[in-house]
N, C-alpha and C positions, 0 to 999 in steps of 0.2 A: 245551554251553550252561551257563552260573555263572549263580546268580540273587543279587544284589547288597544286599544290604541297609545300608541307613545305619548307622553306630554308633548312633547315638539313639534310633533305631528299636529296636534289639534290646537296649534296656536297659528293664528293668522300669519298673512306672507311677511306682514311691515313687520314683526317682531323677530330681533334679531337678540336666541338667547345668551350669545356670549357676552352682548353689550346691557341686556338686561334693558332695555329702550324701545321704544316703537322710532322705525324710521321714514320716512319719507317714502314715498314713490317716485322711482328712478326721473331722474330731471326736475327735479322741486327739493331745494335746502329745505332742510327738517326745521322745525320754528326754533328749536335748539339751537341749531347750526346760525341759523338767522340771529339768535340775540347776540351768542357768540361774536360775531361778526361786526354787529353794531357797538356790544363794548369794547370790543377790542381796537374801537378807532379814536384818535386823538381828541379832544375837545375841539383844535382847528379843524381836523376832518370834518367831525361833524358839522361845525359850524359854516365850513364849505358848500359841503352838499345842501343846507337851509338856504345858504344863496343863491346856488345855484338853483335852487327848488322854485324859490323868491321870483329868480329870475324868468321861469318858463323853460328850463337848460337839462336836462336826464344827465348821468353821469355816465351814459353810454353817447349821446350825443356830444359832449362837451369831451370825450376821448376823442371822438372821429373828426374833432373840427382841425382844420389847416392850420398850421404852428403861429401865424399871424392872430387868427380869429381871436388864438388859446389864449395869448399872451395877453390881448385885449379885455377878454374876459379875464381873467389871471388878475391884472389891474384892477378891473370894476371890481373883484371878489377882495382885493386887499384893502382898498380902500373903503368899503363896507367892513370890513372886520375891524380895523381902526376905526371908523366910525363907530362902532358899535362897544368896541374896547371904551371909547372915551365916555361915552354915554355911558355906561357902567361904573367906570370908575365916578362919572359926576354925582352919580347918583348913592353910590356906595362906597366912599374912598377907600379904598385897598382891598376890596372884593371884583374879583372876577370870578362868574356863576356861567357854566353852562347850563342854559335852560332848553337846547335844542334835546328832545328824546326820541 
């Protein structure tokens, strides 16, 4: 007597065969999902989020702040990215490098 099981049957809950992928558990981006996410942002984004990182600032706190607060920080973040542009450029003329990963 064999007791038969389906392939799909005996594959864990996270695999999903039509995607052919292991995914996440529900409420957690897959690390997939995550790189995706972080390539798919601008070189200024990224460089954003560094300052604001810099700063001690979440990109969840720095959404919730009062349009005054934003704009203030908004300032401090441009003016670091210009600073930072020129320093680059001093140092390399005519290269601009994201090195935030």
């Amino acid at each position: 007597m064999s007791i038969t099981t389906s392939p799909v049957s005996a594959l864990p809950p996270m695999f999903s065969p039509r995607q052919g992928r292991l995914e996440a558990p529900l409420g957690k981006p897959s690390s997939e999902d995550a790189f995706m996410a972080e390539i798919s942002k601008s070189p200024a984004q990224r460089m954003q989020e560094a300052i604001l990182k810099s700063m001690g600032i979440t990109p969840e706190e720095y959404e919730n702040m009062p349009p005054e607060e934003k704009k203030a920080v908004d300032q401090k973040i441009a003016d670091m990215m210009k600073q930072r542009m020129e320093e680059q450029q001093d140092t390399q003329p005519g290269m601009l490098v994201d090195q935030v990963v």
